[in-house]
DRENPA-3360 file (N, C-alpha, C; in nm, 2 decimals, always signed):
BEGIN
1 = XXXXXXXX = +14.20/+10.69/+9.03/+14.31/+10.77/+9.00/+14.40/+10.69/+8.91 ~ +14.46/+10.74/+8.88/+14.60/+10.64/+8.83/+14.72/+10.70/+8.77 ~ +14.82/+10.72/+8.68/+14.91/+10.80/+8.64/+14.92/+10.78/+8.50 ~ +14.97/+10.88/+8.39/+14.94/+10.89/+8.24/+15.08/+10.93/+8.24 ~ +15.12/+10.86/+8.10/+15.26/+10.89/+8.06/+15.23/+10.91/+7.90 ~ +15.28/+11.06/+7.87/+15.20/+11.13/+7.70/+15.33/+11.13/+7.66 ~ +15.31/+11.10/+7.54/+15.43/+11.14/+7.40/+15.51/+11.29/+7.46 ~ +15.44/+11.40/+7.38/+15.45/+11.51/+7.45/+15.35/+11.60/+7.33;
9 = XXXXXXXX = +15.34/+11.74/+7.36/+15.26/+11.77/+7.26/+15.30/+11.80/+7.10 ~ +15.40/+11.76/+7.05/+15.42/+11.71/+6.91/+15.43/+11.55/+6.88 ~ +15.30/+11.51/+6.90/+15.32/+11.38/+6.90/+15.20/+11.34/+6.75 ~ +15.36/+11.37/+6.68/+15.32/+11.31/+6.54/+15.26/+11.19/+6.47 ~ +15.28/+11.06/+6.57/+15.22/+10.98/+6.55/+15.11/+10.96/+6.58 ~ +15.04/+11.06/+6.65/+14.91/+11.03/+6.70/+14.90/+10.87/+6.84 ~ +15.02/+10.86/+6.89/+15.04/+10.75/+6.95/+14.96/+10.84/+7.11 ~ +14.85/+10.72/+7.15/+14.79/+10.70/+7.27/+14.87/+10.72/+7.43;
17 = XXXXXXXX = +14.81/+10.84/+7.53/+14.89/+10.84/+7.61/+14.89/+10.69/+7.73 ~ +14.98/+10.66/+7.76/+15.00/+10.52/+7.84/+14.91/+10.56/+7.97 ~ +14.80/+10.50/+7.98/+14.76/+10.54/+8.12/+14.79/+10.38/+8.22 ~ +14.77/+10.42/+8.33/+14.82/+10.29/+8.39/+14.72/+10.31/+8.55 ~ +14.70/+10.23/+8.64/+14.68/+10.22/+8.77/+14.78/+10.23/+8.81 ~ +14.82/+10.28/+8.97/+14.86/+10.28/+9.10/+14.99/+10.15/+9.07 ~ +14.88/+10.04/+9.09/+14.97/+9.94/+9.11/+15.04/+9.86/+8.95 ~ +14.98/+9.93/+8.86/+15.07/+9.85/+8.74/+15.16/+9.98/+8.73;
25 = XXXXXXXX = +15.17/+10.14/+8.75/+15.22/+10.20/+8.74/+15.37/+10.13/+8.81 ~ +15.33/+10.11/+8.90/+15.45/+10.03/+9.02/+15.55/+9.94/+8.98 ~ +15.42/+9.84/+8.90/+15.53/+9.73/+8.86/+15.60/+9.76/+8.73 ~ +15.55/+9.85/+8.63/+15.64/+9.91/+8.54/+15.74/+9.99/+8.59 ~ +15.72/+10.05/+8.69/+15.86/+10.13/+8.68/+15.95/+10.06/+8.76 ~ +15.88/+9.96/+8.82/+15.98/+9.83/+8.91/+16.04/+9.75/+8.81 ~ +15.99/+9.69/+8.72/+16.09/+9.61/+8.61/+16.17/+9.70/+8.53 ~ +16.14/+9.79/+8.49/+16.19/+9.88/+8.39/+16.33/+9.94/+8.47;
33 = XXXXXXXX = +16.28/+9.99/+8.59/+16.41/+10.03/+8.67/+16.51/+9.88/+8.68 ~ +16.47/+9.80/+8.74/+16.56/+9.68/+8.76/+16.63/+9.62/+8.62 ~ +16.59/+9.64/+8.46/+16.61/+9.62/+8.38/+16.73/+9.70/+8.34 ~ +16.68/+9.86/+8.38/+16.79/+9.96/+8.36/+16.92/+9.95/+8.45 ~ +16.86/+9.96/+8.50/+16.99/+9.95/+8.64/+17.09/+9.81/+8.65 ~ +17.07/+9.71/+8.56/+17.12/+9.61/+8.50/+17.22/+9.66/+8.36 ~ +17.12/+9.69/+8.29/+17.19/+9.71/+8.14/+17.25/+9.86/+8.16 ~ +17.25/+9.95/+8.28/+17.32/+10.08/+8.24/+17.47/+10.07/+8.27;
41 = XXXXXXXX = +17.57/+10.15/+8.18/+17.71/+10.14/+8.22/+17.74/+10.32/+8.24 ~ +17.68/+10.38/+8.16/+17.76/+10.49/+8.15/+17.68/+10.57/+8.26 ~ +17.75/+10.74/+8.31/+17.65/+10.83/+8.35/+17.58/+10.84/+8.38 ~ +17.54/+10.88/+8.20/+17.40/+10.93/+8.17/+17.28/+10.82/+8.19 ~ +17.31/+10.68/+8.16/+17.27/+10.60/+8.17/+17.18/+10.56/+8.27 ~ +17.29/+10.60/+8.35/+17.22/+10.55/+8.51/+17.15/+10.69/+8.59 ~ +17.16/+10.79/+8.51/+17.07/+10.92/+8.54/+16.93/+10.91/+8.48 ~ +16.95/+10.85/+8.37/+16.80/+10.84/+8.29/+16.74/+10.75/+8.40;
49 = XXXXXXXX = +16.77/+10.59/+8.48/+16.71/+10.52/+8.52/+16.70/+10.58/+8.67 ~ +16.78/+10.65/+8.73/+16.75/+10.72/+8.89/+16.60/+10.82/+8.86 ~ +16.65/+10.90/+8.76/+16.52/+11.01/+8.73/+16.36/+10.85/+8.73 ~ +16.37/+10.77/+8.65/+16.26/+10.70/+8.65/+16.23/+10.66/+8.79 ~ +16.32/+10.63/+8.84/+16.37/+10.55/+9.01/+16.28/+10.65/+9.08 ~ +16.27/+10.78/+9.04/+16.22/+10.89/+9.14/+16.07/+10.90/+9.13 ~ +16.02/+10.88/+9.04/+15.89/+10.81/+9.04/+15.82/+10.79/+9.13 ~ +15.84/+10.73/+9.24/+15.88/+10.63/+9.36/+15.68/+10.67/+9.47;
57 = XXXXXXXX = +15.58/+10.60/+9.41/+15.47/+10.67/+9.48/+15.45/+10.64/+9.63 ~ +15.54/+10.54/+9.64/+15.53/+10.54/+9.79/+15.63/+10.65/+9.85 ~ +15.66/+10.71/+9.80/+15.75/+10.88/+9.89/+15.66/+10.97/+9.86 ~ +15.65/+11.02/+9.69/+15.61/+11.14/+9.63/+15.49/+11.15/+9.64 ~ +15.39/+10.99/+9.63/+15.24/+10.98/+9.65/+15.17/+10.90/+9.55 ~ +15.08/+10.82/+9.54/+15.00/+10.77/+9.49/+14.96/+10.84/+9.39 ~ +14.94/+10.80/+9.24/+14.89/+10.88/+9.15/+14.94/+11.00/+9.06 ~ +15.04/+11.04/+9.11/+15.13/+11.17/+9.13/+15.26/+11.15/+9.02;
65 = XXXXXXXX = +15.28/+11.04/+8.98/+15.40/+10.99/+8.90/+15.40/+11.00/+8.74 ~ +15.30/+11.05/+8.67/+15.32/+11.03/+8.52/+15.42/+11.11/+8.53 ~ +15.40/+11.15/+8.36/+15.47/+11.23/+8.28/+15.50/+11.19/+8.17 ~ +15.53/+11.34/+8.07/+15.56/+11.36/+7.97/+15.69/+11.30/+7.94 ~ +15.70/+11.23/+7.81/+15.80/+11.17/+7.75/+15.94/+11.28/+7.73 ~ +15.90/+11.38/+7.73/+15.96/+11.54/+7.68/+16.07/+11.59/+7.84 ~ +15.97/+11.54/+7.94/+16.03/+11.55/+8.04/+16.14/+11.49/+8.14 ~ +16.14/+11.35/+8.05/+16.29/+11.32/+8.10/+16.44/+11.38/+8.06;
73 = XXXXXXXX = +16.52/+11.35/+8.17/+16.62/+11.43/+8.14/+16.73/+11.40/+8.01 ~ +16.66/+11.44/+7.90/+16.72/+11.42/+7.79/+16.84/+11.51/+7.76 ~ +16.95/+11.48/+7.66/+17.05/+11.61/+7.66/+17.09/+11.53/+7.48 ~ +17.07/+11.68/+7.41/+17.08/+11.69/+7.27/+17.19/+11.60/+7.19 ~ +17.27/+11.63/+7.32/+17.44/+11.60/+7.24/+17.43/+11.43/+7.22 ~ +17.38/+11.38/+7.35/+17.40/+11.25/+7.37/+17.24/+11.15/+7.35 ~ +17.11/+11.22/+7.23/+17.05/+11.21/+7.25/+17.01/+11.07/+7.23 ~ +17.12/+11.06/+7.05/+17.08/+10.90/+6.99/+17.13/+10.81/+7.10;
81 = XXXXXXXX = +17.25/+10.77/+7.20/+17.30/+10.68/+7.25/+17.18/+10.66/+7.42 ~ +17.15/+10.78/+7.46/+17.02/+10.80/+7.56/+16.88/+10.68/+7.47 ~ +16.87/+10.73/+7.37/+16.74/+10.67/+7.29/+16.76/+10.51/+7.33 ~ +16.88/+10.45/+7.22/+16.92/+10.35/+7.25/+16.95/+10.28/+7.35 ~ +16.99/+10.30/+7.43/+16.99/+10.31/+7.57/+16.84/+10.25/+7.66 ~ +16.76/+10.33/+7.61/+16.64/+10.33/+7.71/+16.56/+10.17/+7.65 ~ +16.56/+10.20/+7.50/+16.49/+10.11/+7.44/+16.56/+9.94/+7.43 ~ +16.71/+9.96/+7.50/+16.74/+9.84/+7.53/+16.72/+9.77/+7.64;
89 = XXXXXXXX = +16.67/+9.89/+7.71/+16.67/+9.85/+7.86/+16.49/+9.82/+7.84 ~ +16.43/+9.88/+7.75/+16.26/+9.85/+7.75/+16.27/+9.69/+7.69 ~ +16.37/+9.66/+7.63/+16.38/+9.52/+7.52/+16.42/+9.42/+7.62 ~ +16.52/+9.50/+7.73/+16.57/+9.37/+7.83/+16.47/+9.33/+7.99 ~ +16.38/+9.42/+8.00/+16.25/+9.43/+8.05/+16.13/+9.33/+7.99 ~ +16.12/+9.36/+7.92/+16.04/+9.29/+7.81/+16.07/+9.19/+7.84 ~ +16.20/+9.10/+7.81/+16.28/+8.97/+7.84/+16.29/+8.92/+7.98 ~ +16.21/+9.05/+8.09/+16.21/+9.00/+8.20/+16.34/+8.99/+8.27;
97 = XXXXXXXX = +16.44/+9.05/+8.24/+16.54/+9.05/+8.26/+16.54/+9.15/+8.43 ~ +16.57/+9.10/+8.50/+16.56/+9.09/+8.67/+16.45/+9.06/+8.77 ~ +16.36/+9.03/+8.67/+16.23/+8.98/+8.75/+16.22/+8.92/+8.86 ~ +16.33/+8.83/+8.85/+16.33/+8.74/+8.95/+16.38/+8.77/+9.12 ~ +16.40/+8.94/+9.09/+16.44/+9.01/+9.21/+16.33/+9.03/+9.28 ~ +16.22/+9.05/+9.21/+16.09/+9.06/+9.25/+16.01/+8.97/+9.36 ~ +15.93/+8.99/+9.50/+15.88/+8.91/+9.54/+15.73/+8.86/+9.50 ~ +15.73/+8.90/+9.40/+15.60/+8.88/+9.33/+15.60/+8.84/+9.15;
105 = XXXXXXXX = +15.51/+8.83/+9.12/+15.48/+8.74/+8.95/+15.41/+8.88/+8.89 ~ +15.47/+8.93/+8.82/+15.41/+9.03/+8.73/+15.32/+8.98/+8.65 ~ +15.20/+9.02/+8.62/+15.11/+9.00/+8.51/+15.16/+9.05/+8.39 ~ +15.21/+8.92/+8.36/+15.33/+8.97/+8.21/+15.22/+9.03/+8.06 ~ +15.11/+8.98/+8.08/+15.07/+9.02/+7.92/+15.00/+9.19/+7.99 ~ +14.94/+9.23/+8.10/+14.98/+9.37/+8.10/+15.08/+9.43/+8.12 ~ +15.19/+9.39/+8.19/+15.30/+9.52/+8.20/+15.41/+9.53/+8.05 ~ +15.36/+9.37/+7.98/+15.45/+9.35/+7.84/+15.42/+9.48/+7.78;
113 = XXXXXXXX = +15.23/+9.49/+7.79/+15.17/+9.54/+7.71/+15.22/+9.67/+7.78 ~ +15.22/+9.72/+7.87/+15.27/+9.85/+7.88/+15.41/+9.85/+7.86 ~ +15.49/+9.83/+7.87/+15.63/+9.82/+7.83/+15.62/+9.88/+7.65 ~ +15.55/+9.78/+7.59/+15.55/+9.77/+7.43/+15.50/+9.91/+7.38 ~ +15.40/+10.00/+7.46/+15.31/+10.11/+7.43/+15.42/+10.27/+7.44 ~ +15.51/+10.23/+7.57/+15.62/+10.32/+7.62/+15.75/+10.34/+7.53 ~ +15.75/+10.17/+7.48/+15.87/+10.17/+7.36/+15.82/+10.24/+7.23 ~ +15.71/+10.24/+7.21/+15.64/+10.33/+7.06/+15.67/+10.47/+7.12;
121 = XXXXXXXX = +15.67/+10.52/+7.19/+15.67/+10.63/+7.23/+15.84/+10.69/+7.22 ~ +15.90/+10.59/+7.28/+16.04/+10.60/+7.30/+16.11/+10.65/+7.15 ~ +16.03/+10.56/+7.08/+16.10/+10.54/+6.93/+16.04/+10.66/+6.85 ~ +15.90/+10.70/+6.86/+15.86/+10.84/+6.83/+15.92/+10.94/+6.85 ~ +15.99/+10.98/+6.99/+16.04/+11.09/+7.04/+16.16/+11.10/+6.98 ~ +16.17/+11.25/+6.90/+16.30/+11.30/+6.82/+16.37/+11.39/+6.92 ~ +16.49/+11.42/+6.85/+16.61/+11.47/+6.93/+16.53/+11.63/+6.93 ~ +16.45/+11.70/+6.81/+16.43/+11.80/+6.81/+16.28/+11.82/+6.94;
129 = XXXXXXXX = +16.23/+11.71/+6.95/+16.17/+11.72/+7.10/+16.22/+11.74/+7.26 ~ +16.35/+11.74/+7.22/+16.43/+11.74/+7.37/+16.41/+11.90/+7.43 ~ +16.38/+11.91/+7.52/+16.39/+12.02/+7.63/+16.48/+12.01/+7.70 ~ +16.64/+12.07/+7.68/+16.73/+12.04/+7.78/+16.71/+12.10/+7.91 ~ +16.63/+12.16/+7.95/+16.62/+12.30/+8.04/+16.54/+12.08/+8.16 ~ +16.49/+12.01/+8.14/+16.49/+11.97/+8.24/+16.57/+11.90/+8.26 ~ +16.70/+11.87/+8.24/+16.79/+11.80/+8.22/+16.84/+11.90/+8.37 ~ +16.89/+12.01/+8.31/+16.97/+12.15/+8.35/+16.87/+12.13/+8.46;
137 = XXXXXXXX = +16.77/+12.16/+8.55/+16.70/+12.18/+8.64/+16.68/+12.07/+8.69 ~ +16.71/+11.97/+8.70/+16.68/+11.83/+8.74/+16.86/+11.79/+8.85 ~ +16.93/+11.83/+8.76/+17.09/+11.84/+8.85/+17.10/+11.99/+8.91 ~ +17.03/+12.07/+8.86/+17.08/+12.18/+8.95/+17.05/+12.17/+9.10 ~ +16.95/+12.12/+9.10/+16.87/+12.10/+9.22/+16.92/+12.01/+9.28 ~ +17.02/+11.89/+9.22/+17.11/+11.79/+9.27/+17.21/+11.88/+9.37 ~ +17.27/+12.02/+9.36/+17.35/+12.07/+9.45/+17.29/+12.14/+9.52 ~ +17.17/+12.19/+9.54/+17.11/+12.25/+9.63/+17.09/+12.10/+9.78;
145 = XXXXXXXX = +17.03/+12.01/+9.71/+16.95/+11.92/+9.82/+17.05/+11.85/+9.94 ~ +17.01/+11.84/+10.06/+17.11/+11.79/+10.12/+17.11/+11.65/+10.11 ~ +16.97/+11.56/+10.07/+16.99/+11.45/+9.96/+17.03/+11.46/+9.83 ~ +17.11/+11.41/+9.80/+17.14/+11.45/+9.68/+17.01/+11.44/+9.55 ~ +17.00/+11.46/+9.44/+16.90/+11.40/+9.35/+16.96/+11.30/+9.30 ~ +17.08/+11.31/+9.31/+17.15/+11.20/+9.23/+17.26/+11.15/+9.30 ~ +17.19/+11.03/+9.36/+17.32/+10.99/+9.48/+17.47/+11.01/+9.39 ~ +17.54/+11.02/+9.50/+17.69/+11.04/+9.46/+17.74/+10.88/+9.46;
153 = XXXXXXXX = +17.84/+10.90/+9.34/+17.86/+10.70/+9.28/+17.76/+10.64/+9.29 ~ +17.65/+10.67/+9.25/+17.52/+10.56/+9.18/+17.53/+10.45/+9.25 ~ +17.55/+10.47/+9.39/+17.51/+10.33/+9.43/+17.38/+10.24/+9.44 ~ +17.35/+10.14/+9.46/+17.30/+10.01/+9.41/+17.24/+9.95/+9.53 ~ +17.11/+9.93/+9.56/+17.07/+9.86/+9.67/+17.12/+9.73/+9.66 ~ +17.16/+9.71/+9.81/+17.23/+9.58/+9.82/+17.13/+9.45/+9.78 ~ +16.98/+9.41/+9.84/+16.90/+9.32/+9.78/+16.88/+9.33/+9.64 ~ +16.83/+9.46/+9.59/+16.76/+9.41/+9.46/+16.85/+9.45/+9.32;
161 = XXXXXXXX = +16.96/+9.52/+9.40/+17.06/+9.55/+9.25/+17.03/+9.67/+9.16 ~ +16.94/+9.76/+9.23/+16.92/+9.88/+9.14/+16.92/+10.00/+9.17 ~ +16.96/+10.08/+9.10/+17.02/+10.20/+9.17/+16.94/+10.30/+9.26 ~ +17.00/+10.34/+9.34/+16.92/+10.42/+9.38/+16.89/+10.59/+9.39 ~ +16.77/+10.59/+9.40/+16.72/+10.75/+9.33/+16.73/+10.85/+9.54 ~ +16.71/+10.96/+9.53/+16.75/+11.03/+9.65/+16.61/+10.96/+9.73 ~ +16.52/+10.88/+9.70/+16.42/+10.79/+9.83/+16.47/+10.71/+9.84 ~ +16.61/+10.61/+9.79/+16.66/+10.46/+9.84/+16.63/+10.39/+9.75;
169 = XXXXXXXX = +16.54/+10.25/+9.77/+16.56/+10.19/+9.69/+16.43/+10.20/+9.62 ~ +16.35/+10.17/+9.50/+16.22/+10.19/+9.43/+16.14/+10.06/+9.48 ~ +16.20/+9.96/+9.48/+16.13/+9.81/+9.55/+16.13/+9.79/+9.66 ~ +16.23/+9.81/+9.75/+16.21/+9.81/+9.95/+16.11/+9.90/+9.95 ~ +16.10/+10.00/+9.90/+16.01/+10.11/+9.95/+15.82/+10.07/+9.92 ~ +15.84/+9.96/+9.80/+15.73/+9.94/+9.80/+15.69/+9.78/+9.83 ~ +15.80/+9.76/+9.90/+15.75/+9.61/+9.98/+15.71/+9.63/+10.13 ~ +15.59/+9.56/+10.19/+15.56/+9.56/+10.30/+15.57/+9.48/+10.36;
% end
C-alpha cells in the first residue's frame, strides 16, 4: 500500500504524482509539519500545517493519507502569501530545520527527494486551481465537532513544538 499526493487534474506540467510508503509518508509529514509549525506566524498559516497535521495514519489509518494538491485548504484571496508560505516552510524542511526534535535520523536523500517533488508541485499549483469549497468545509465541520478540527489558540505540543491538529500531536502519536 502506500499514499499518493497528485498535482490535481489540471496538471499542466505533466509533473509525476508523489507516491510514497507508510513510513516515508510519516516522516514527510513529520518534518514538514515540524518545519511549518516553526516558520508559521499567521492564521492561515498554521491552518495549512494543522490540515497536513491531520494526516496523522496512526488515528485515520495506514495508507489512507494522500491527496490531492487541490485539496488543501486553500482560500483565493490569500492565495499568493499561503503559496509562499508553504514553499518556505518546504525550503526550511529541506534545511532540516527541527529535525532534531525527532527521535530518529531521517533518510535525508529520500525524504529531501520527496520534499523537492511536493515543492514542484507547490510551485505548479495556480490560484485559478483553488477550490475554496474545501477550505469552507474543512472549518465548518470545525463547529460541528466536539473536537475541534482546529484546536482553539493553535496550541503546540509541549515536547516537539508543533501544532496540533484535533488527534494531538503528529509525532507522540507516532512514537512507540
Amino acid at each position: 500500500m502506500g499514499n499518493t499526493i497528485d498535482l490535481n487534474n489540471k496538471n499542466r506540467d505533466n509533473i509525476k504524482p508523489l507516491s510514497m510508503s507508510n513510513t516515508l509518508t510519516a516522516v514527510f509529514l513529520e518534518v514538514l509539519v515540524l518545519s511549518g509549525s516553526m516558520t508559521a506566524n499567521t492564521n492561515r498559516e498554521k491552518e495549512l500545517i494543522i490540515w497536513l497535521a491531520q494526516r496523522d495514519q496512526e488515528v485515520v489509518g495506514i495508507g489512507t493519507v494522500g491527496f490531492d494538491i487541490d485539496e488543501l485548504p486553500w482560500t483565493i484571496e490569500s492565495f499568493i502569501a499561503e503559496k509562499q508560505f508553504l514553499l518556505k516552510a518546504l525550503d526550511n524542511a529541506i534545511s532540516e530545520l527541527g529535525w532534531s526534535k525527532l527521535s530518529y535520523e531521517p533518510n535525508k536523500e529520500m525524504i529531501i527527494s520527496c520534499l523537492d517533488h511536493f515543492k514542484k508541485m507547490i510551485i505548479a499549483f495556480e490560484v485559478n486551481d483553488v477550490d475554496e469549497r474545501q477550505y469552507l468545509d474543512w472549518i465548518e465541520d470545525n463547529e460541528q465537532d466536539e473536537t475541534p478540527t482546529i484546536p482553539r489558540g493553535y496550541p503546540k505540543c509541549e515536547k516537539h513544538n508543533i501544532l496540533l491538529s484535533c488527534h494531538g500531536c503528529l509525532i507522540c502519536n507516532n512514537e512507540y
